[in-house]
C-alpha distance (Angstrom), angle and dihedral (degrees) to the residues before:
residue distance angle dihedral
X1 . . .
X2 3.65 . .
X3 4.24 112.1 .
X4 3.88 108.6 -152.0
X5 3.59 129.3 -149.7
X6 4.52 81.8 -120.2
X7 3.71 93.5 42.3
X8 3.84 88.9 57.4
X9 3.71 97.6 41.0
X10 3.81 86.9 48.0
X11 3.87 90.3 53.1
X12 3.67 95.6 45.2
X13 3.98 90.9 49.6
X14 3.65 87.3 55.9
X15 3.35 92.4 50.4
X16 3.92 96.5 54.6
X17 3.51 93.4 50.1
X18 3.58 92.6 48.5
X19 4.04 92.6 61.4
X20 4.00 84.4 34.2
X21 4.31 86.3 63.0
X22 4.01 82.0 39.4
X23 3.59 86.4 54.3
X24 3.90 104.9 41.8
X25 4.40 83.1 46.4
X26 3.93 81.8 65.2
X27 3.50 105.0 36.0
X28 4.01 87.6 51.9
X29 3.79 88.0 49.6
X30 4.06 89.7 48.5
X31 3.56 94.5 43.0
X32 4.32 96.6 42.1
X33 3.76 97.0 27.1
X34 3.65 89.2 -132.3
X35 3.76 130.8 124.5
X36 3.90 93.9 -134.7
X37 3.43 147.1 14.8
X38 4.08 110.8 -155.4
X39 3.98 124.4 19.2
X40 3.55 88.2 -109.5
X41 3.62 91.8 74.6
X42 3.23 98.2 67.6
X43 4.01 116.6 -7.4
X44 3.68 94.2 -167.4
X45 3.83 101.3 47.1
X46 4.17 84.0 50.7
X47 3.76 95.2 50.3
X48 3.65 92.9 49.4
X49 3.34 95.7 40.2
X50 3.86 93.8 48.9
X51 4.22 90.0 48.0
X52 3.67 86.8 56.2
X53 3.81 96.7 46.7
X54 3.42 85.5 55.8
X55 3.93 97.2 46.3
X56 4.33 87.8 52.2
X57 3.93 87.6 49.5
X58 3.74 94.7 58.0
X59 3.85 90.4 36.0
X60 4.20 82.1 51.9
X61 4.25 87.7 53.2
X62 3.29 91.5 28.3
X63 4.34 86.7 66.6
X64 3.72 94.9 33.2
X65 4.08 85.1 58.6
X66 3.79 90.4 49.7
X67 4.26 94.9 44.3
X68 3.73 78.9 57.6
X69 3.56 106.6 38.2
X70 3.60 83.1 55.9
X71 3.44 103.2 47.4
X72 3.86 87.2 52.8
X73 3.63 88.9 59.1
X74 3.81 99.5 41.6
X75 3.92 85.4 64.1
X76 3.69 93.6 41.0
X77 3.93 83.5 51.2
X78 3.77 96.1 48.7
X79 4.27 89.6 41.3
X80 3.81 87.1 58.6
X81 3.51 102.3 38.5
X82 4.29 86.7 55.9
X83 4.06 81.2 49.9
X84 4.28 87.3 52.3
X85 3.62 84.7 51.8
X86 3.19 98.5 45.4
X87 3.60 97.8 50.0
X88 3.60 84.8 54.3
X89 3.73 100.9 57.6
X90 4.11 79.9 45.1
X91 4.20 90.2 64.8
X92 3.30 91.4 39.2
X93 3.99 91.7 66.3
X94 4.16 92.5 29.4
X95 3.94 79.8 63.9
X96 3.58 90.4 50.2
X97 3.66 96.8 42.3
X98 3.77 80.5 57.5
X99 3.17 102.0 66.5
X100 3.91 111.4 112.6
X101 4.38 85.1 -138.6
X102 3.72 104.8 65.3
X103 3.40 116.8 95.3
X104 3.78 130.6 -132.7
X105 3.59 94.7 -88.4
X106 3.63 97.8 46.2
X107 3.95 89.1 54.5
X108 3.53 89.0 49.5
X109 3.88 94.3 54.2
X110 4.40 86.4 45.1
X111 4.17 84.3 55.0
X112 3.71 88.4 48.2
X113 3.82 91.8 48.9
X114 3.75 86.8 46.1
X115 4.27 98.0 46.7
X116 3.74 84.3 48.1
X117 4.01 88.2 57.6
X118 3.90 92.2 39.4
X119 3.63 85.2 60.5
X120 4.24 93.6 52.9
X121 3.74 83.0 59.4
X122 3.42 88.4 51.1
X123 3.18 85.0 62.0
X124 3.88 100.6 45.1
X125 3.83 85.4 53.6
X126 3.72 84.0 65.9
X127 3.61 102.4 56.9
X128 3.81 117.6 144.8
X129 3.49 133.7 -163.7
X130 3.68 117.6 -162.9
X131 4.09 90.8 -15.1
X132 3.74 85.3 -56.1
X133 4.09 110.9 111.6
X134 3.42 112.1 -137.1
X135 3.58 116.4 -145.8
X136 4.06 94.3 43.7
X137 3.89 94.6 90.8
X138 3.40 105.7 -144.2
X139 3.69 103.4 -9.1
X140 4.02 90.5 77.2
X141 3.59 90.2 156.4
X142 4.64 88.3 55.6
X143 3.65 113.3 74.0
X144 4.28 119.5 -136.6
X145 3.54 83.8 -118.6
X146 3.49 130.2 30.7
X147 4.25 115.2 -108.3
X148 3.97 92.0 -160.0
X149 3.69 138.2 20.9
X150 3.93 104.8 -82.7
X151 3.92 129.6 -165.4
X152 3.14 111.7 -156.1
X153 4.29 119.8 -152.3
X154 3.62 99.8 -144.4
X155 3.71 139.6 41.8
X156 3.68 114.9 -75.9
X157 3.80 117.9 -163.5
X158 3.99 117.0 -153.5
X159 3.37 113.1 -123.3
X160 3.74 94.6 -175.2
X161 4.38 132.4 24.0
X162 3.60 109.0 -80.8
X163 3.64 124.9 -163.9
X164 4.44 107.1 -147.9
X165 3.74 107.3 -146.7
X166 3.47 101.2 -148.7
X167 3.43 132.4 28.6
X168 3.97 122.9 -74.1
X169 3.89 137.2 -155.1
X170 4.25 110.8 -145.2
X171 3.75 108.8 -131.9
X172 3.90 84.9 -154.3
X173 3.71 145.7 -3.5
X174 3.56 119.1 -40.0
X175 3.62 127.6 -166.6
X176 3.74 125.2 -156.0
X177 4.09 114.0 -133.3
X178 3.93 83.7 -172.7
X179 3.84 144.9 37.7
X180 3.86 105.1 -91.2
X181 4.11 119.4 -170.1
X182 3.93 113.4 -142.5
X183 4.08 99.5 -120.6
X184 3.63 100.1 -161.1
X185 3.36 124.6 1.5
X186 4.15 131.6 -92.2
X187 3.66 94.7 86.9
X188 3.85 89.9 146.8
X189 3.73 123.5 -164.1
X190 3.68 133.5 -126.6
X191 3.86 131.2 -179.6
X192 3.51 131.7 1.2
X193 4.01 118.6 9.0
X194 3.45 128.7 -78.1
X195 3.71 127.9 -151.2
X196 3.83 119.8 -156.6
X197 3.62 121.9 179.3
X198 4.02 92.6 -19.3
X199 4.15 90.0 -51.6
X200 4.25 108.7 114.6
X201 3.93 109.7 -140.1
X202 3.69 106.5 -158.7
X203 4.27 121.8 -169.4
X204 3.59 110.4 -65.8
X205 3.83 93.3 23.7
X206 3.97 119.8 124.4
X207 3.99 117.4 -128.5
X208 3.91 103.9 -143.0
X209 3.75 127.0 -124.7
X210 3.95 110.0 -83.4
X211 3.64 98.7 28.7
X212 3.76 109.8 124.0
X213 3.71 119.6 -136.5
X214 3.52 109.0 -147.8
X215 4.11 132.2 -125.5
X216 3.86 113.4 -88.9
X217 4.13 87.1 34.5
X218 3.59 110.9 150.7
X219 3.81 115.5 -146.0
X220 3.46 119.7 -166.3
X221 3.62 135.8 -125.4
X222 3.67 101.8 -95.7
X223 4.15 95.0 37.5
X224 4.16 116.4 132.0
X225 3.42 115.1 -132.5
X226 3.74 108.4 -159.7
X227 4.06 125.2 -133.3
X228 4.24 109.6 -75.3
X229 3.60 92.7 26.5
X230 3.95 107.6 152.6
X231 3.47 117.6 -138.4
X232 3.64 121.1 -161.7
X233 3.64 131.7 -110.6
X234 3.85 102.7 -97.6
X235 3.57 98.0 34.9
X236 3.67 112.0 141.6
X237 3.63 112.3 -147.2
X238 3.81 108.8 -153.1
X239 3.65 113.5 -127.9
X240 3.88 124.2 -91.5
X241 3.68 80.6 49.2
X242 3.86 115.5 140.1
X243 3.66 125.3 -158.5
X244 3.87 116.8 -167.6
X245 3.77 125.9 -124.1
X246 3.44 119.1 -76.0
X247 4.07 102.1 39.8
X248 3.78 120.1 110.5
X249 3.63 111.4 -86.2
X250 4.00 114.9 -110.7
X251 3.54 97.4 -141.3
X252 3.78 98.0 56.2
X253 3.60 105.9 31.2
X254 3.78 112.1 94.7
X255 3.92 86.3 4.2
X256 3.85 105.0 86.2
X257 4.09 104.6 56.1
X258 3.83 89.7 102.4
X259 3.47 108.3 27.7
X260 3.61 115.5 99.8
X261 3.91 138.6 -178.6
X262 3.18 111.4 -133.8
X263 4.17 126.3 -156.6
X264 3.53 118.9 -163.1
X265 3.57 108.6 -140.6
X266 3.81 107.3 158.3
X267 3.87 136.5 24.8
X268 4.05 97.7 -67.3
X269 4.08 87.8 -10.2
X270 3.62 118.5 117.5
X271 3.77 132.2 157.5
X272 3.70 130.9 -152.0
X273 4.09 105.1 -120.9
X274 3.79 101.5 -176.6
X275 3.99 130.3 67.8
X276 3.50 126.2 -131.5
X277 3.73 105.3 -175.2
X278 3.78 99.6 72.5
X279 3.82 96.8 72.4
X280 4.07 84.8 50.5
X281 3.72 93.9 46.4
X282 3.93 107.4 41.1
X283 4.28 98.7 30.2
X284 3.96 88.5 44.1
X285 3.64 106.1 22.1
X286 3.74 103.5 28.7
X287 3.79 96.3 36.5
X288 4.16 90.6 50.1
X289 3.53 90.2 49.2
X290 3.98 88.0 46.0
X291 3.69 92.2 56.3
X292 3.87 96.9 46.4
X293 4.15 83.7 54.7
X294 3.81 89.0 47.2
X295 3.74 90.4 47.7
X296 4.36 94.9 40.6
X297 3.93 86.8 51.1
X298 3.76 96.1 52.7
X299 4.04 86.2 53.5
X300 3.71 95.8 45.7
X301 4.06 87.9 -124.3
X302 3.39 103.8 163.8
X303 4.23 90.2 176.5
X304 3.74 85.8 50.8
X305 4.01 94.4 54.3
X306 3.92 91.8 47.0
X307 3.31 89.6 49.8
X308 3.76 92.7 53.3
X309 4.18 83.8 62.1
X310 3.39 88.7 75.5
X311 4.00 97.4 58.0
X312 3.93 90.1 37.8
X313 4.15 78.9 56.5
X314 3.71 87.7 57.0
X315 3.78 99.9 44.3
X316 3.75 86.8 51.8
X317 4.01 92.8 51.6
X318 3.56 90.7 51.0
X319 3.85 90.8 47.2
X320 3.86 85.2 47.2
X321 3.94 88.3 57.0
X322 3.63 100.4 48.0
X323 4.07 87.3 48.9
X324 3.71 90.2 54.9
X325 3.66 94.2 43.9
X326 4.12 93.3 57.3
X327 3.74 85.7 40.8
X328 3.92 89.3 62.8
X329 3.63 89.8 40.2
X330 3.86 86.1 56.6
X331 3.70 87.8 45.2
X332 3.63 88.7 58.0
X333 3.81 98.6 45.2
X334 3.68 89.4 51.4
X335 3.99 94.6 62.5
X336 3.65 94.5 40.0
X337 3.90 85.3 49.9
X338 3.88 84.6 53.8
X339 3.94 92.8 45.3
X340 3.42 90.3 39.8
X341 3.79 85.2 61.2
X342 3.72 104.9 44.6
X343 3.79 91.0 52.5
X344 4.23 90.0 49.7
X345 3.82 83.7 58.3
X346 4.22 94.4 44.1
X347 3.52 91.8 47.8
X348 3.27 102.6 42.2
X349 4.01 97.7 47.7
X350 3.88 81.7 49.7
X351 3.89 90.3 53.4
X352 4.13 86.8 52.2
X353 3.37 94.7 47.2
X354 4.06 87.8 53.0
X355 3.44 102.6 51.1
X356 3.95 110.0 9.8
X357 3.85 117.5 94.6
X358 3.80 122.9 -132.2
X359 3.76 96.5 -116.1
X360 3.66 87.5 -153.3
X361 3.51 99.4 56.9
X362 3.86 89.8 39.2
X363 3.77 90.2 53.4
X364 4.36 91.1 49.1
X365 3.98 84.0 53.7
X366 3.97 95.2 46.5
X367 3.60 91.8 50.3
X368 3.98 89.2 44.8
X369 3.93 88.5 47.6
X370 3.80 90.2 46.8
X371 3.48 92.3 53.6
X372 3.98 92.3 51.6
X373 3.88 90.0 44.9
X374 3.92 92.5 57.2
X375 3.86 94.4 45.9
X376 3.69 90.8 50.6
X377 3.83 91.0 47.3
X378 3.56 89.8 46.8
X379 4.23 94.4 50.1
X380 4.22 89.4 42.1
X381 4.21 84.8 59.3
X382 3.45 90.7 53.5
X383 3.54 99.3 43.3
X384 3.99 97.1 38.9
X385 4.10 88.6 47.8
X386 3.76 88.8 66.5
X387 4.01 108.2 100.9
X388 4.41 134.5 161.5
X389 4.05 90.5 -64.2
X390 3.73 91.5 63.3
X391 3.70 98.9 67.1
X392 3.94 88.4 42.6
């Protein structure tokens, strides 16, 4: 077979750009750290490497979802803790209130104490984290109580008792789907007459405290309800209704018990992060148990506050419970948090040792190729100088 001068020129060309490719392949793994640039290069290299890239990406959310899930519940921790203390300081002046010595006015100072602490959980209740309250369920953007006087522009039915802290003018009939018991007095009446307990109230008249208004009671528009009035679960409150700050709001009470936030925090592992039995327990419970002391004080019935000890007892055991319950969920957060962060550091050393080059080995093999490159330049010159006058 006859060699020509093109034929070899053509072969050596090929040959320099096939340790030029071999070259650039290196340099691009020198210069990126990576072992290659398009799928093609190596298919399986690429798949692993993108099935691991996924894996640290959901790792990565995986541990942002548990840094929040557990700040969440560190405040929720620390909001009912303040309410176990609280509680506590509340007993400790029940007890005194108790005693058969104090007079009138000393009992009344004790309730004040006690209102004044009622309020703090009040506050407590109302606990936010990142604008979000977190014992409204759902309804993270609705405070457990309200923190302003709201009117609200439809009808709102109660779906649990609510106690209104201040007193409250009905923009229309209301009728009560319970027994309520006038707590102080000021209930005013409007409208046709009322008969409780054989007494006629005509318009204008004032219900005293401890009269109880009984269920199917129509109030007019116009009637006063006076502060620590209870009203019913059921109630509908008519619209332009306006309940002052500090009563339980409508639309969360009795709404939250089975609505959970859920985190994600594994593959198909999620954990609920906010608790829905406070509202229950301290606006029902607590706020019952608040108006029986109100109403035992104002008769001087010492047997009737120590008996009260015993349901404070109970609202503190249940309080006790759901502390201990977001303590273990904490618990549990806290060694997914730690698993969460040994498997970022497998997977991701895995993912390196897929796709990242060893720049030492990389750099032995550009040198090498180098080397190879310059001897074939240096044999193509002296092949492609020879021309005619050679042979001659």
């Amino acid at each position: 077979m006859r060699i020509t001068n093109g034929m070899i020129q053509s072969g050596t060309m090929n040959a320099l750009y096939s340790n030029m490719n071999s070259l650039d392949d290196l340099f691009y793994q020198m210069s990126t750290l990576k072992k290659i640039q398009r799928p093609s290069d190596d298919p399986i290299v690429a798949a692993r490497s993108l099935k691991l890239t996924i894996d640290v990406t959901e790792i990565n959310q995986y541990e942002k979802n548990v840094e929040e899930a557990m700040s969440w519940m560190e405040i929720t921790d620390g909001a009912i803790m303040n309410i176990s203390d609280i509680l506590k300081e509340v007993k400790t002046r029940v007890n005194y209130a108790a005693t058969g010595t104090l007079s009138q006015e000393d009992k009344d100072k004790v309730l004040t104490d006690i209102l004044q602490l009622s309020e703090q959980i009040k506050d407590e209740l109302n606990t936010s984290y990142a604008g979000r309250y977190i014992f409204s369920g759902y309804k993270t953007d609705e405070p457990v109580y309200l923190d302003k006087d709201t009117t609200y522009e439809t009808d709102i039915v109660t779906s649990a008792a609510i106690t209104i802290s201040d007193e409250i003018e009905l923009t229309a009939d209301l009728t009560l789907t319970d027994d309520i018991t006038v707590k102080e007095p000021g209930m005013t009446v409007q409208g046709a007459t009322i008969t409780l307990d054989g007494v006629p109230y005509n318009t204008g008249d004032v219900i005293p405290a401890g009269t109880v208004i009984p269920a199917g009671t129509t109030l007019e528009q116009g009637t006063v309800l006076p502060a620590n009035t209870t009203l019913p679960a059921g109630t509908t409150l008519p619209a332009g209704t306006t309940l002052p700050k500090g009563t339980a709001n409508p639309k969360v009470v009795g709404n939250v018990e089975t609505h959970d936030i859920n985190y994600e925090i594994g593959a198909g592992v999620t954990i609920a992060v906010n608790e829905n039995e406070m509202g229950k327990i301290m606006v029902e419970d607590y706020e019952k148990f608040l108006q029986d002391l109100i109403g035992a004080i104002a008769d001087d019935d010492s047997e009737a506050i120590s008996a009260l000890i015993e349901d404070l007892d109970g609202i503190m055991s249940s309080v006790g419970v759901r502390l201990a319950d977001v303590g273990s969920r904490e618990m549990r957060l806290e060694y997914t948090l730690n698993r969460t962060a040994a498997e970022k550091v497998t997977f991701t050393e895995l993912l390196s040792n897929t796709e990242d080059a060893d720049i030492e080995e990389v750099y032995v093999q550009f040198n090498a190729q180098m080397m190879v490159y310059q001897s074939a330049l240096q044999a193509s010159s002296q092949i492609l100088m020879n021309t005619l006058a050679d042979y001659i």
